[in-house]
C-alpha positions as CSV (number, residue, x, y, z in Angstrom):
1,X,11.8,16.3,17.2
2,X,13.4,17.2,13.9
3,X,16.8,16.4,15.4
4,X,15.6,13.3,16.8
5,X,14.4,12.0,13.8
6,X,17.5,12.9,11.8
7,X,19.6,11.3,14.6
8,X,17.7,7.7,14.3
9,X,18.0,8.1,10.3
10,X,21.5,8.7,10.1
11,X,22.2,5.3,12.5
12,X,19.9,3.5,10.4
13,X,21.9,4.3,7.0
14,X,25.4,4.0,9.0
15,X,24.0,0.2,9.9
16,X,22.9,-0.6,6.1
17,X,26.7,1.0,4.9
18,X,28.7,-1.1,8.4
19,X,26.6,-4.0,7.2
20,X,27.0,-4.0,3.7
21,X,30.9,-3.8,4.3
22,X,31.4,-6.0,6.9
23,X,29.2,-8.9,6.0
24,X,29.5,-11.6,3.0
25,X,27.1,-12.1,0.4
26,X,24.2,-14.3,0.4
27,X,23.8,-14.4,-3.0
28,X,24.7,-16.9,-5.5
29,X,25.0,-17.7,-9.1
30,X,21.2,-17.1,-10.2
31,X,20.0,-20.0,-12.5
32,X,17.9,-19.1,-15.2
33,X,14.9,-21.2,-13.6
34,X,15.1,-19.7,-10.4
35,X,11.2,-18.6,-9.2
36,X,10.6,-15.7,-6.8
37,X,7.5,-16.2,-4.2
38,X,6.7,-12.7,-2.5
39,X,4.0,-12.4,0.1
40,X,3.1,-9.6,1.8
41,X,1.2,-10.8,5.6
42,X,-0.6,-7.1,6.0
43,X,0.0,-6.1,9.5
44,X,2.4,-9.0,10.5
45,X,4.7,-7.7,13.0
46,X,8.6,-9.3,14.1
47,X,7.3,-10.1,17.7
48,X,4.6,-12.9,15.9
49,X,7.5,-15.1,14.8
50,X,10.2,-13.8,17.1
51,X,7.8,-14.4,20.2
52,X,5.8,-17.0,18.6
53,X,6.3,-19.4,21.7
54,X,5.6,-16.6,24.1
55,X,1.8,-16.1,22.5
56,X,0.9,-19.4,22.4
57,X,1.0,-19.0,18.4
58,X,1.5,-22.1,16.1
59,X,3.1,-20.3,12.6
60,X,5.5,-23.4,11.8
61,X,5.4,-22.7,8.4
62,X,6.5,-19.1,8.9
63,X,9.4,-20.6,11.4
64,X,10.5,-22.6,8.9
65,X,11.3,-20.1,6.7
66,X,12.8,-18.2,9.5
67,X,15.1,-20.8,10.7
68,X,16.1,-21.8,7.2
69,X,17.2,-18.4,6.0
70,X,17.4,-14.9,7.3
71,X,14.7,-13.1,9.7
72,X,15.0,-9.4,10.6
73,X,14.2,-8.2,14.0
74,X,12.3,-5.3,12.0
75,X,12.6,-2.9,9.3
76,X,12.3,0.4,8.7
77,X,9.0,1.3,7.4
78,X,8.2,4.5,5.4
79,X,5.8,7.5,6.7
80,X,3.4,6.7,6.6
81,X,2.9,3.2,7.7
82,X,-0.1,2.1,5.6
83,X,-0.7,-0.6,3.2
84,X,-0.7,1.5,-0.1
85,X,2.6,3.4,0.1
86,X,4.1,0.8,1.6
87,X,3.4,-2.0,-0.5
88,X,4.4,0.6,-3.4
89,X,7.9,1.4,-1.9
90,X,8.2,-2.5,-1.7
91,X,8.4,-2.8,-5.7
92,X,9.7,0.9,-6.7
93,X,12.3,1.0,-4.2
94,X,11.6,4.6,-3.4
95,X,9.9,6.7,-0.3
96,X,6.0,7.6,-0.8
97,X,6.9,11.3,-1.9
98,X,9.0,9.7,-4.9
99,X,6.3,7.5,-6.2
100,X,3.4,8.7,-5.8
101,X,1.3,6.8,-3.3
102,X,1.3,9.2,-0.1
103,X,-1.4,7.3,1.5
104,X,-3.9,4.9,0.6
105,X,-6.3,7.0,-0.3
106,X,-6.5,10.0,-2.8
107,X,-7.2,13.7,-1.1
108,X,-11.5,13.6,-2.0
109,X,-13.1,15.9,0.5
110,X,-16.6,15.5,-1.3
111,X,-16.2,11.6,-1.5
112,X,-16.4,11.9,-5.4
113,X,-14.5,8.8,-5.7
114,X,-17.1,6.9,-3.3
115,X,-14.1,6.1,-1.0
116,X,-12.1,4.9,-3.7
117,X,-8.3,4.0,-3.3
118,X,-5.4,4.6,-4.9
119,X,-6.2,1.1,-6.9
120,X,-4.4,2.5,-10.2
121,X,-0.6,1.5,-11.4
122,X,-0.8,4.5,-13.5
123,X,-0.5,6.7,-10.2
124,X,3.3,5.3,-9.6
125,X,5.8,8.0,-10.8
126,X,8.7,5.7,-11.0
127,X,9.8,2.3,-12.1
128,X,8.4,-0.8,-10.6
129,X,9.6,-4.2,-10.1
130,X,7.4,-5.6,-12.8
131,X,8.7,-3.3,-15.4
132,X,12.0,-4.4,-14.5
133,X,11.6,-8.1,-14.7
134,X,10.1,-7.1,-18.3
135,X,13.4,-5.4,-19.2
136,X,15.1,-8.7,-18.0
137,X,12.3,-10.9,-20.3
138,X,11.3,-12.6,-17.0
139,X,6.8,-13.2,-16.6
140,X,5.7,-11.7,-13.8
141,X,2.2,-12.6,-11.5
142,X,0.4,-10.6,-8.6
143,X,-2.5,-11.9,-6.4
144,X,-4.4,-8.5,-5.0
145,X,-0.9,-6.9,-4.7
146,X,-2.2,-3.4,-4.1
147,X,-1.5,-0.3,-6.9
148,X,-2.2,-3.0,-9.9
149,X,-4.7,-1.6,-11.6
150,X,-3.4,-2.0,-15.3
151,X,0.1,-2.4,-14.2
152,X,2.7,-4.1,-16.6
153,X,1.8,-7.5,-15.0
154,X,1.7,-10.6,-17.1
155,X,-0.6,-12.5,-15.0
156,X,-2.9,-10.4,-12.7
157,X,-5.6,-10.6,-10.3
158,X,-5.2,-6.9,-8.9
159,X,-6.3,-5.7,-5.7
160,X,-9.9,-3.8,-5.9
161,X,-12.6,-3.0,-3.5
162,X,-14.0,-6.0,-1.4
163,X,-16.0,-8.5,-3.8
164,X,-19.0,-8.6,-2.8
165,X,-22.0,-9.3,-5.6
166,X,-21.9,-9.9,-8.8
167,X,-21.4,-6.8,-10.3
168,X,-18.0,-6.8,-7.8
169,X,-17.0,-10.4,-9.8
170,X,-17.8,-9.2,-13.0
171,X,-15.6,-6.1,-12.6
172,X,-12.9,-8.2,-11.3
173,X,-13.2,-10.4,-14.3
174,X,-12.9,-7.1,-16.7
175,X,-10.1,-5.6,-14.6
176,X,-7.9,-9.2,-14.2
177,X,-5.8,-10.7,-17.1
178,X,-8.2,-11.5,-19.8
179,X,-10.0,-14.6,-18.6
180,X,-7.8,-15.3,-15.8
181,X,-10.4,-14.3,-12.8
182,X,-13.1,-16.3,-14.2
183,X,-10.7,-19.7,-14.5
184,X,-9.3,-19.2,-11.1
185,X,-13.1,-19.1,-10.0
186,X,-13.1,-22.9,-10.9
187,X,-10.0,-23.4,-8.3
188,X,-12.1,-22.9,-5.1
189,X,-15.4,-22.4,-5.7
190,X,-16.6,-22.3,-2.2
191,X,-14.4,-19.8,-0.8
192,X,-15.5,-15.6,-1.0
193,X,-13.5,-14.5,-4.6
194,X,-10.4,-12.7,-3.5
195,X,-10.7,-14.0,-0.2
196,X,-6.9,-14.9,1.5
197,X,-8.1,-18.9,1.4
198,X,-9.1,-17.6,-2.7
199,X,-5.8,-16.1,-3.0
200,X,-4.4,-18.8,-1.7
201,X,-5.9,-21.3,-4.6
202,X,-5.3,-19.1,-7.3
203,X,-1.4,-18.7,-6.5
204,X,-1.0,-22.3,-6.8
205,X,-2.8,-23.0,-10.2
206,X,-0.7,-19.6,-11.4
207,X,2.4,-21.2,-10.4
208,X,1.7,-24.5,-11.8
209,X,-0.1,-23.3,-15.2
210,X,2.1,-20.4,-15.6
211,X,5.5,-20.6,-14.1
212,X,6.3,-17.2,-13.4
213,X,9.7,-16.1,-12.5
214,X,7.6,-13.7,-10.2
215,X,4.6,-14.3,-7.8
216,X,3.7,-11.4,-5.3
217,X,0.8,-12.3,-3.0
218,X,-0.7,-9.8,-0.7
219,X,-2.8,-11.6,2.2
220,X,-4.7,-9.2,4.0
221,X,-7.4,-10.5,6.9
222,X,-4.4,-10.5,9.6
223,X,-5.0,-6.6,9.3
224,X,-8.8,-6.8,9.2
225,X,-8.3,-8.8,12.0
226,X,-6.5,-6.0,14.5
227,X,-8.4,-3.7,13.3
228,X,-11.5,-5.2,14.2
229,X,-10.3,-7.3,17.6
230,X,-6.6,-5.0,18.4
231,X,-3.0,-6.3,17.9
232,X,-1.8,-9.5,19.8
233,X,-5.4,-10.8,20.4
234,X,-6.4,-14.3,20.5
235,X,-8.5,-13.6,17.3
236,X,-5.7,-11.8,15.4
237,X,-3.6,-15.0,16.4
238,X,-5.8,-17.2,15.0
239,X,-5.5,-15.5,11.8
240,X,-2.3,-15.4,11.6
241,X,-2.7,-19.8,12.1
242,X,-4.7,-19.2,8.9
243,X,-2.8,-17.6,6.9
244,X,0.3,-19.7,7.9
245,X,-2.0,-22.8,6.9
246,X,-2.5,-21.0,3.2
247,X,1.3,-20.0,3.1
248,X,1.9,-24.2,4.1
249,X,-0.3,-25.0,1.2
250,X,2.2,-22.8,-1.2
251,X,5.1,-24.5,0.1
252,X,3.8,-27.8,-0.1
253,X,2.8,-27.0,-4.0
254,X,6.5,-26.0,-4.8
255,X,7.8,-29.2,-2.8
256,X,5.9,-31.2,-4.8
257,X,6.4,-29.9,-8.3
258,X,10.3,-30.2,-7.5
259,X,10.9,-26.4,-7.5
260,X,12.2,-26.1,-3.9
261,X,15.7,-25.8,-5.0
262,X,14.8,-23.2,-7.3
263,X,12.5,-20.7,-5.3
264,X,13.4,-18.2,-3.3
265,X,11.1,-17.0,-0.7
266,X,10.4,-13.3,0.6
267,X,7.8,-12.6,3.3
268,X,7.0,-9.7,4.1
269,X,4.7,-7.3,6.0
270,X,3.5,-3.2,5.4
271,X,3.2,-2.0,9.0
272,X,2.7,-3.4,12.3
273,X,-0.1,-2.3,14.6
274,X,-0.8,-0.3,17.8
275,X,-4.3,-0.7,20.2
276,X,-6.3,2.6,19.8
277,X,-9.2,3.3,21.6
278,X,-9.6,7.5,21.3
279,X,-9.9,9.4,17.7
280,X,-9.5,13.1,17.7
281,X,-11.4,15.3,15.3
282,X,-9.5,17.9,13.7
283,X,-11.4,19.4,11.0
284,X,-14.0,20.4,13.8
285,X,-11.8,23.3,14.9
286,X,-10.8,24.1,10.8
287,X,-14.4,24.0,10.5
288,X,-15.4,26.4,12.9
289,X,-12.2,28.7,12.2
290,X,-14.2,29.1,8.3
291,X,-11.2,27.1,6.9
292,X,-14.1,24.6,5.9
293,X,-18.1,24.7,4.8
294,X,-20.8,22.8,5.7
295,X,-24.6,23.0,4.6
296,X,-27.3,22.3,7.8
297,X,-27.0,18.8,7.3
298,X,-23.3,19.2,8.3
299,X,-22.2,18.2,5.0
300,X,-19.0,19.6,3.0
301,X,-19.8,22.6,0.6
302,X,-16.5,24.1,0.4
303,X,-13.0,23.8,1.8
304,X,-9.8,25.8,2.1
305,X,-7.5,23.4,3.7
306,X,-8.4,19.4,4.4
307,X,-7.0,16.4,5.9
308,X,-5.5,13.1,4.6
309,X,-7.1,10.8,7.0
310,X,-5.0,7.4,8.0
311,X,-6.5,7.3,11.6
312,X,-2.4,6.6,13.1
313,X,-1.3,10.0,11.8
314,X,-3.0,12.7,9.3
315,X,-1.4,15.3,6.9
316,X,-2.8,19.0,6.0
317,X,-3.1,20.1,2.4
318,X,-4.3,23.7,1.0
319,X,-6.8,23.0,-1.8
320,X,-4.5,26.3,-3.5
321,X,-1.2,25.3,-2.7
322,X,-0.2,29.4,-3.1
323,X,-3.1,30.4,-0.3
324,X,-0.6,31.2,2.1
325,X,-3.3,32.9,4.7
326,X,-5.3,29.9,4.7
327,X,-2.3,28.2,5.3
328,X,-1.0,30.1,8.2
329,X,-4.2,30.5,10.0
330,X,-4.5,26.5,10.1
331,X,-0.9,26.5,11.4
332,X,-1.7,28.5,13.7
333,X,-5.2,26.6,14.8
334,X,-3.5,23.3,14.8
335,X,-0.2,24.1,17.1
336,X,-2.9,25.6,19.2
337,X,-4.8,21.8,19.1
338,X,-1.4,19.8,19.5
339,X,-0.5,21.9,22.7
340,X,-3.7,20.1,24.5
341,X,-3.1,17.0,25.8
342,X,-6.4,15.9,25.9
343,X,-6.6,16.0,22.0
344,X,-4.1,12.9,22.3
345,X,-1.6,14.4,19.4
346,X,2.1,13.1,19.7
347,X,4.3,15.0,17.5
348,X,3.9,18.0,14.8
349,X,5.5,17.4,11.5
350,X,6.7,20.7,9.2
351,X,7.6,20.3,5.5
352,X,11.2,20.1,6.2
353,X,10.7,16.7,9.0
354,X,8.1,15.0,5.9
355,X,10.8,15.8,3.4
356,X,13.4,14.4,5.6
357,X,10.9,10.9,6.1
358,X,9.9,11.0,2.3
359,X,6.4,11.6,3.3
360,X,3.5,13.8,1.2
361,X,5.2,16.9,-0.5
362,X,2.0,18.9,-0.5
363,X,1.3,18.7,3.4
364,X,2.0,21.8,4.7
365,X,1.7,20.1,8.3
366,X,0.9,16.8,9.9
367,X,0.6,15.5,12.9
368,X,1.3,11.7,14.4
369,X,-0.6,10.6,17.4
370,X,0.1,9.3,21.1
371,X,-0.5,5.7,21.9
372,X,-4.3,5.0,22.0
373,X,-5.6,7.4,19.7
374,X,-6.0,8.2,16.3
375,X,-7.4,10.9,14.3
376,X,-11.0,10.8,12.8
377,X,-12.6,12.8,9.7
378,X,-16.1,14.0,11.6
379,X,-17.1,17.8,10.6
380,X,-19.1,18.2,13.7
381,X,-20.0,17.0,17.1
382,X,-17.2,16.2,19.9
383,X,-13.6,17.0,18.9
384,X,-12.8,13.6,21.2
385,X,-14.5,10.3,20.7
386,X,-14.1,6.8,21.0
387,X,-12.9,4.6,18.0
388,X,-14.7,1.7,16.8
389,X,-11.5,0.2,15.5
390,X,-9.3,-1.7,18.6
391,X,-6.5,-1.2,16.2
392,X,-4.4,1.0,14.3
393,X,-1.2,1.9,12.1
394,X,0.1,4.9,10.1
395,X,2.3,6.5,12.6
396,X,5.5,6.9,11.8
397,X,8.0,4.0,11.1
398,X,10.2,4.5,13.6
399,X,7.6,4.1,16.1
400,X,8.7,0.6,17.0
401,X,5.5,-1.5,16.9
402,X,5.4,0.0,13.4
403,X,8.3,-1.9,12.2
404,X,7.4,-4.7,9.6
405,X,8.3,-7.9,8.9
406,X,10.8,-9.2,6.7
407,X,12.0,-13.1,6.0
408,X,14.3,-14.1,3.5
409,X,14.8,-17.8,2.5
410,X,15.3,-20.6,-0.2
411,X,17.6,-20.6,-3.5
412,X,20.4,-17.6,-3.5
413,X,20.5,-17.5,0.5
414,X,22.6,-18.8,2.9
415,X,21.1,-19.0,6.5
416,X,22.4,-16.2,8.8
417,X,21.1,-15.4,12.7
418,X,20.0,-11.8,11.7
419,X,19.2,-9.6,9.1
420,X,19.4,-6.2,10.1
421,X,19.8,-3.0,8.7
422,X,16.8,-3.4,6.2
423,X,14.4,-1.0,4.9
424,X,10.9,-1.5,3.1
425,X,12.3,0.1,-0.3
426,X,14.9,-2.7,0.0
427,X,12.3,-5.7,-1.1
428,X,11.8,-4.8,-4.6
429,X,15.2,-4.8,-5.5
430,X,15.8,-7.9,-3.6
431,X,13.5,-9.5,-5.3
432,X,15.4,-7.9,-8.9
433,X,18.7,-9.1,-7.9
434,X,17.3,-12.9,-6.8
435,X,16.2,-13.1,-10.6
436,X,19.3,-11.1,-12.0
437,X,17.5,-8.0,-12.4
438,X,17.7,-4.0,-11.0
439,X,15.2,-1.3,-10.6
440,X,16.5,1.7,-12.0
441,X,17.5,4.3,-9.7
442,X,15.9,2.4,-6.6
443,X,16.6,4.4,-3.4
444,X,16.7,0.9,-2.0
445,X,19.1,-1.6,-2.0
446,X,19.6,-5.7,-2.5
447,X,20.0,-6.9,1.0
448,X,21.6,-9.9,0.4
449,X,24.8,-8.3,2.3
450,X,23.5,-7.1,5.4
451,X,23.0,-10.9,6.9
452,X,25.0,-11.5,10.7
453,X,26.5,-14.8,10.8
């Protein structure tokens, strides 16, 4: 598996350096007014726009981005495919087990953090995109862009648990650029606060009160969507209408404010999606091997080794990284697991294959599942039950319904039939090198020479 793995990355990286040799630049002379509109469509996958005709899907605003500029078949995703690292490799330029951000939730086997996420910019280990632009004296804005918690963002709106109540506004008001939640409330007052139609609103007044050089934008109910009804259903289509609609309404905004020359557009997605319908359990057998505690309610009271749940794959850690027993005797437990069939489980990932795919340094093992299942936190009960989610992502990136999205269009890019070669580290320092700017030491590159004419 290793070799396979190393096989498809080297072809990928031969592509990016044939590409980047062979092809001529898209980029031009970058005027000093040039504006950067980034939005992330969570869970947006190549086929939507590629196929659009074939599923019956009406995304005209999406196309015309497409047939204006530069649309890639897919990119390479990083392990694993999840909205937090993702969208964090997106403005580092770097692999999860550079930043930071190794999943979208922390490691919290007694739920201290109530389920909490990694919300915080001060979990990044390396430069972002916004810091960058702040080197460069550009403004920067992000709508619900995930891992902005106090980030170096001029004019925020970070992304947070749902908001719900109250309470949920008023925290959003505290944790937002001072006063900026509560005037963007006065921009659609009917919608649900940091809703995508919300998001939506509040991008436009940003861009027309603010002007940054910067706006990323993360639109997120396409994923709610097929995770709730599956991938390529007629209710995650009609999302996707939706949040064409709200993508339209940008456009329109910069058309009419006489910025179209000016703005370049990236669209974007994290991950694309897969139909589950089976999770397997594997703390159960941990559990009952003593790696793991529970009182007689079946509740956590201790633990020796624990899961990173992302329901497409999962990742072992040792709460003592040094505990070598405890480590071996899982090893041994969960090769034992993987060699069932019935507990639906794909591939088995050592330290050396997540180094090679940048994933979590502290796993000791990890495991990636077959179509149709997932993997599932329960302590007890059935190893093998049914999901209540239709959808699900996580797996690795080069599993290709994984592969994201990626459109590049507007000022500083010529139209070209493909854009290939790409990787989801390159979209931060796209973005940097639209506006004149690098991240330092980004893993990733500017792609404006890997366009087929």
């Amino acid at each position: 598996m290793l070799r396979s793995i190393s096989l498809s990355l080297s072809r990928f990286s031969a592509a990016i350096i044939l590409s980047a040799v062979s092809c001529v630049s898209l980029r031009a002379k970058t005027p000093e007014t040039r504006q950067v509109i980034l939005i992330s469509v969570d869970g947006m996958t190549p086929v939507e726009y590629e196929q659009a005709d074939a599923h019956g899907l009406k995304i005209p605003n999406i196309r015309a981005l497409m047939s204006s500029g530069c649309a890639s078949p897919g990119i390479m995703g990083v392990f694993p495919a999840s909205t937090y690292p993702s969208h964090t490799s997106m403005i580092t330029g770097q692999p999860p087990a550079v930043h930071g951000v190794v999943s979208n939730t922390p490691l919290d086997p007694f739920n201290l953090e109530f389920g909490g996420w990694y919300y915080y910019a001060e979990k990044i280990n390396t430069p972002t995109l916004w810091q960058a632009l702040h080197t460069a004296h550009l403004k920067t804005a992000a709508v619900s862009w995930p891992v902005t918690v106090g980030a170096d963002v001029d004019y925020l709106l970070p992304e947070y648990r749902p908001v719900r109540t109250g309470e949920d506004i008023a925290l959003m008001r505290v944790l937002s650029t001072p006063g900026l939640f509560r005037e963007m409330q006065t921009e659609n007052k009917t919608a649900r606060p940091m809703s995508d139609d919300w998001r939506t609103d509040a991008v436009i007044a940003i861009l027309r009160t603010r002007k940054p050089s910067l706006l990323a934008l993360h639109l997120s109910e396409l994923d709610e969507a097929q995770h709730k009804y599956g991938p390529y259903t007629p209710e995650s289509h009609a999302e996707l209408e939706r949040i064409d609609s709200q993508i339209g309404r940008i456009r329109f905004y910069v058309e009419e404010s006489g910025r179209t020359k000016e703005t370049s557009w990236i669209l974007v997605s994290d991950h694309g999606f897969l139909p589950v319908t089976t999770l397997f359990h594997p703390l159960i057998a941990l559990r009952e091997a003593g790696l793991l505690t529970t009182d007689k309610n079946g509740r956590l009271t201790d633990w020796k080794v624990y899961q990173r749940n992302l329901t497409g794959s999962v990742f072992f850690e040792a709460k003592d990284p040094n505990d070598r027993a405890s480590i071996e005797k899982a090893t041994e437990i969960l090769r034992a697991l993987a060699a069932d069939p019935a507990n639906g489980i794909a591939h088995v990932y050592t330290p050396n294959d997540l180094k090679a795919l940048g994933a979590d340094p502290l796993a000791f093992l990890a495991f990636d599942p077959a179509k149709g299942f997932g993997f599932g936190s329960n302590l007890t009960g059935p190893p093998v039950t049914a999901s209540t989610s239709k959808g699900a992502h996580g797996y690795n990136p080069q599993v290709p319904e994984m592969h994201p999205s990626f459109i590049l269009s507007g000022a500083g890019v010529e139209k070209c039939s493909s854009l290939e070669g790409v990787s989801t580290e390159d979209v931060g320092p796209t973005a940097a090198a639209l506006l004149g700017a690098t991240i330092p030491n980004a893993k990733g590159h500017d792609v404006g020479r890997l366009a087929k004419h």
